[in-house]
C-alpha positions as CSV (number, residue, x, y, z in Angstrom):
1,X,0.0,0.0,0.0
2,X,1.4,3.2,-1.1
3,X,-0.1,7.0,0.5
4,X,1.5,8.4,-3.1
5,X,0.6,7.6,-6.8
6,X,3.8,6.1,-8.8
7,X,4.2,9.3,-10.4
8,X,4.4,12.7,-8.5
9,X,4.9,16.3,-8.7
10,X,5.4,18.1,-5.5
11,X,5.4,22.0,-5.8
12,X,7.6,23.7,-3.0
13,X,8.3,27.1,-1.9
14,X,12.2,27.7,-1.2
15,X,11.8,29.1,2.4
16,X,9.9,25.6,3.4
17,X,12.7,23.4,2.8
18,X,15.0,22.2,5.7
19,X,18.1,20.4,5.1
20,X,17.5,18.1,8.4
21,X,14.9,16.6,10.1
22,X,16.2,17.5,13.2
23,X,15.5,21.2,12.0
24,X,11.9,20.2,11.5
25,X,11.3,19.0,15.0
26,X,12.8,22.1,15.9
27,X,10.1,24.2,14.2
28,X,7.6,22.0,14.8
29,X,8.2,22.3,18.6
30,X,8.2,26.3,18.7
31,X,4.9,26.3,17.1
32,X,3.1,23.7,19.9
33,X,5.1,26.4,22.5
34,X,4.0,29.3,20.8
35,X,0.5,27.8,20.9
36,X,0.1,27.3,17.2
37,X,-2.6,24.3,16.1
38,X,-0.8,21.2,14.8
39,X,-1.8,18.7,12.7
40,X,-2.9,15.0,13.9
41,X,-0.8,13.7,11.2
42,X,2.6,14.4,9.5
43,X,4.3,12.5,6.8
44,X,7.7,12.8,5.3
45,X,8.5,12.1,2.3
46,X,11.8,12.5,0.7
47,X,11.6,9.9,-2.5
48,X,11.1,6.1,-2.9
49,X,11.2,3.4,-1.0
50,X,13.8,0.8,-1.5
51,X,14.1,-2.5,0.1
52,X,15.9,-6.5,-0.5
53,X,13.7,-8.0,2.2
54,X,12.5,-10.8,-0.4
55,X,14.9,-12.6,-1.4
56,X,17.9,-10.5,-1.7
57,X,16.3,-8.7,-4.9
58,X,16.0,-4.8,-4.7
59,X,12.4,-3.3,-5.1
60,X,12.2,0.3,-5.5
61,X,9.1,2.0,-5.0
62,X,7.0,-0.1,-2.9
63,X,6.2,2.7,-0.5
64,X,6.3,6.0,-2.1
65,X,6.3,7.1,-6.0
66,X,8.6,5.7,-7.9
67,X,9.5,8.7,-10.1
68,X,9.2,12.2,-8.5
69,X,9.5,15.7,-9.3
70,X,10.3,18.5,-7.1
71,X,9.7,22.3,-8.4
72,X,10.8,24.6,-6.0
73,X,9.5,27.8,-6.3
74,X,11.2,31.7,-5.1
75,X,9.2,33.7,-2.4
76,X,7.2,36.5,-3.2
């Protein structure tokens, strides 16, 4: 079961992107201080999935699109 189609197109403004995860929880931590709603649910996604579980033979894909696209996009 996949939560993306094989194919996707993600649309990102520059300012949103953090080279860590560590930086995220970061961010994500001020908000809940600062009072800020969060969400009930966060997923990240950085690509596809790849795994050898089945018999030594690499799937890619499995979990995730297969191909992606990333536009990034300059603030206003």
């Amino acid at each position: 079961m996949s939560l993306l189609p094989e194919y996707s197109l993600f649309i990102l403004r520059k300012s949103t992107i953090l080279p860590r995860v560590a930086q995220l929880a970061e961010k994500l931590h001020q908000k809940a201080q600062a009072g800020e709603r969060m969400p009930s649910c966060i997923n990240i996604i950085s690509g596809p999935s790849s795994t050898a579980d089945i018999e030594l033979i690499k799937v890619v894909g499995v979990h995730g699109p297969v191909k992606a696209v990333y536009l990034i996009i300059e603030d206003c």
